[in-house]
Residue, then its C-alpha position, 0 to 999 in steps of 0.5 A: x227941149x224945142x217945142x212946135x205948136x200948129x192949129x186947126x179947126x173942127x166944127x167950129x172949135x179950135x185945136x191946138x197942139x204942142x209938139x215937144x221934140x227932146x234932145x236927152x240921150x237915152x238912158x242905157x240902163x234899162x234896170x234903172x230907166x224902169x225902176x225910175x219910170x215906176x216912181x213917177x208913175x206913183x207920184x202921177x197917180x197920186x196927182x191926178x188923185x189931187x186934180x180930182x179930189x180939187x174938182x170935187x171939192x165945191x158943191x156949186x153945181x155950176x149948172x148956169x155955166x152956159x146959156x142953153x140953146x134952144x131944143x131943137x128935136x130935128x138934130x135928134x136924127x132918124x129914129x132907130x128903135x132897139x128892138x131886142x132883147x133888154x140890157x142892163x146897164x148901171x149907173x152909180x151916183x153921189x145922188x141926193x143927200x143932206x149936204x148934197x144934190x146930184x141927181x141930175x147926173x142920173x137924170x142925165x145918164x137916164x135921158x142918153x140912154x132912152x135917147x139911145x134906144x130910139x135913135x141908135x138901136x140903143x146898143x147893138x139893137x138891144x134896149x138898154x134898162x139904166x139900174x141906177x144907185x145913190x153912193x150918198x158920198x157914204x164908202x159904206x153906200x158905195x160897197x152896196x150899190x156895186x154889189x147890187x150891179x153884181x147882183x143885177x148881172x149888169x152888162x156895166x157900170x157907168x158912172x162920173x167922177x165917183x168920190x167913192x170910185x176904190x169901193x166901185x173898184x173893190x168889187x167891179x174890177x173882181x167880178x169883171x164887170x166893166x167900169x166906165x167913168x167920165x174921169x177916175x180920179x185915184x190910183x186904183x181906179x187909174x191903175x185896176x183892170x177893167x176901169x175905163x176912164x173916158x177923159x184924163x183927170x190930170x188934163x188940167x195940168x197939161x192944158x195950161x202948161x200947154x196953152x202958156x207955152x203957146x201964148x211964149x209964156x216963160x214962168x209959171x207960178x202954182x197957187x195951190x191949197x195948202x193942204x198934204x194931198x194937193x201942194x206936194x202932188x202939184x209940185x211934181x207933177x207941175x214940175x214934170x209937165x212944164x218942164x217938159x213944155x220948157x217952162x219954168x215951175x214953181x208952187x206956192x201952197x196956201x191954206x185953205x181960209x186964208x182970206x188976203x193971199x197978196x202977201x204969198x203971192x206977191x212974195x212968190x211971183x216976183x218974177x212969174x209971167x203967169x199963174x195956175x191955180x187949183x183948188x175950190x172956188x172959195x180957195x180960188x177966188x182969194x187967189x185971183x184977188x190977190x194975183x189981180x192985185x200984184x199982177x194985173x196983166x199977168x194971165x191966170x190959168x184954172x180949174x173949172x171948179x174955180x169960176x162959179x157964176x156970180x162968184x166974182x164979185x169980189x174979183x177986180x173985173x170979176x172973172x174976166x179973161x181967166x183961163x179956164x181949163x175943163x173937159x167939157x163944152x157946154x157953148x150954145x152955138x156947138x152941136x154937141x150941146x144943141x143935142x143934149x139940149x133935144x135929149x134933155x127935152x124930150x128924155x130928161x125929166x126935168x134934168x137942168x142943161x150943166x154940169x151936172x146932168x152932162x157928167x151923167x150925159x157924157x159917159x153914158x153916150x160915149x160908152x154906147x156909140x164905143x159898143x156900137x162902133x165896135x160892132x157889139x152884137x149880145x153886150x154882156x159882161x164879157x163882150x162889153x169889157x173887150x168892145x171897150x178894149x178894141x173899139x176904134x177912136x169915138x169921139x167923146x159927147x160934148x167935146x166937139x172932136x175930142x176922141x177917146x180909145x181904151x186901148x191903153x196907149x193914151x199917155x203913159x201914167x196910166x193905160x186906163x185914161x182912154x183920152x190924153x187931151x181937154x178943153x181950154x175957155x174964156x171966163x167972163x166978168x161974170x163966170x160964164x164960160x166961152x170961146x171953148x178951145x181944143x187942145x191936144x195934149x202932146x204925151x211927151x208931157x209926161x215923159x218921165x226924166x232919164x234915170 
């Protein structure tokens, strides 16, 4: 395996691509090479369940990520009102319960569309009417709110991350309603007709493997939490994907609690040059103790959901320099995030620059300049679903060049993913993140061994 590495740069973010160049012969048998082919897919879907179900699993909101730019209503554009007749889009959120508070997801999704409507012609000329739905973290909750999509005759169903995204499926993808989520995160929702998911939920994977490789790493040591959906699934998908980057991979799994992890991760990284680690930001924070005190100059490579600001206190030199892969760029000084800072201003209701309203923010803008792009003209179930198929490359909100295209040919795990690539940043001491990076994920990553 030989891998080639250029850069270039866009809007002031940096892009890096790892080109993989493989020397297997081709596998003659064609029977097998399928048969071999459908078991890693399943073993990929079932990973990229476990990067969503890791990225979900803290209730931080990490809303203080970035600092927010100052709103600027200039960089809003000409105004071009939607005049015709209205458009009912959905839009499906875990909302506010006793244990949870998301709302600024809706808030977010709301202000993208009213943005929309008086800056972009909203969609085809059509205003755009967000009904919105609280899912409650409750499957029951969920059944209820796309059946309530159905029943409004929504043109689609927008939505981010769904921890209850099999029930939106269930009901959806039979009636044909378009589903376009900011990452779906299990096998129905990766493998089911009519489900778009604008940015790749396995990304995590293939931004650190990707970046270690660029950096002349050679050994990467997992640390992943220790529960039956998370370890197993790390370890082949990680084997897959650094494999294919020339790196050596291996896993360590620790349960989740465990307080002094430098015992296991001392044991395990013996001969490792730098670690990745997955799970919530509690997991995390005694993986990075542990790591900074065995190795303290080997580089870290995480999840977003790791860094939460003022979490790393406990941390030698707190978060700082920590590897942070992610799929968004909240940096103050991008254009992007100056214009969800306008839209939040004047459309937001009080909605908070982050993560948060930005998983509301990001699909709904992307999923109207798709239509837009593709010439929609009467959005209704039917047109949406094909627009979404045929609509030339657009670039995803708050990415600075990340381009998506539902076409089905992103990366070979699953013709749903309308993205193959992501963002890698630099956490400071105190969980903040900067100098956000592009990096453009090579889909020889995933190219599944010879069988």
């Amino acid at each position: 395996m030989i891998a080639r590495k250029t850069s270039t740069t866009l809007n002031g973010t940096t892009h890096v691509r790892a080109q993989l160049l493989s020397s297997r012969p081709q596998e003659h048998n064609m029977q097998k090479s399928r048969t071999g082919r459908r078991l890693i897919a399943t073993t990929l879907l079932s990973a990229a369940l476990t990067a969503g179900m890791v990225a979900c699993s803290s209730s931080d909101d990490g809303g203080d990520a970035a600092a927010e730019p100052s709103a600027n209503e200039s960089v809003l554009g000409t105004p071009n009102k939607a005049t015709g007749t209205p458009v009912t889009i959905g839009f499906v959120s875990e909302g506010q319960s006793q244990s949870i508070d998301v709302t600024d997801e809706i808030r977010g999704a709301e202000a993208a569309a009213n943005y929309a409507n008086e800056y972009l012609g909203g969609i085809g000329g059509h205003p755009i009417q967000v009904k919105s739905c609280q899912a409650l973290a409750q499957p029951a909750v969920a059944t209820d709110c796309a059946n309530q999509m159905v029943q409004a005759k929504a043109a689609a169903v927008v939505g981010p991350t769904p921890g209850e995204l099999d029930n939106l499926v269930d009901v959806l993808s039979p009636a044909k309603i378009p589903l376009v989520i900011h990452s779906g995160t299990t096998q129905k929702g990766l493998s089911s007709p009519g489900v778009f998911s604008l940015t790749n939920g396995t990304a995590y994977f293939a931004i650190s493997a990707t970046a270690a490789k660029d950096e002349g790493l050679k050994n990467t040591v997992g640390v992943a939490i220790g529960v039956p959906g998370a370890e197993g699934p790390t370890r082949q998908l990680g084997s897959l994907i650094w494999g294919n980057a020339g790196l050596d991979f291996s896993v360590v799994g620790i349960p989740p609690g465990t307080a002094d992890m430098t015992p296991q991760i001392s044991a395990a990284g013996a001969d490792a040059d730098n670690f990745f680690v997955i799970g919530n930001d509690s997991f995390c924070t005694s993986a990075f103790k542990a790591i900074k005190t065995t190795k303290p100059n080997a580089p870290i490579f995480a999840i977003d959901r790791c860094v939460t600001i003022g979490g790393g206190s406990s941390i030698p030199n707190g978060y700082e320099d920590i590897n942070v892969a992610t799929a968004l760029n909240l940096s103050p000084d991008a254009p992007d995030s100056q214009l969800y800072s306008a839209v939040l201003a004047k459309y937001g209701d009080g909605a908070k620059f982050g993560q948060l309203s930005s998983a509301g923010y990001a699909p709904m803008l992307g999923m109207i300049k798709a239509l837009n792009a593709a010439k929609v003209t009467d959005p209704t179930q039917q047109t949406v679903m094909e627009a979404m198929k045929t609509a030339p490359p657009t670039e995803y909100p708050l990415t600075n060049g990340i381009m998506f295209q539902c076409n089905g040919k992103q990366i070979p795990i699953s013709p749903n993913i309308c993205s193959a690539d992501g963002i890698l940043a630099k956490a400071t001491k105190n969980g903040e993140l900067t100098d956000f990076q592009q990096v453009t994920i090579d889909p020889k990553l995933y190219a599944t061994p010879s069988a």
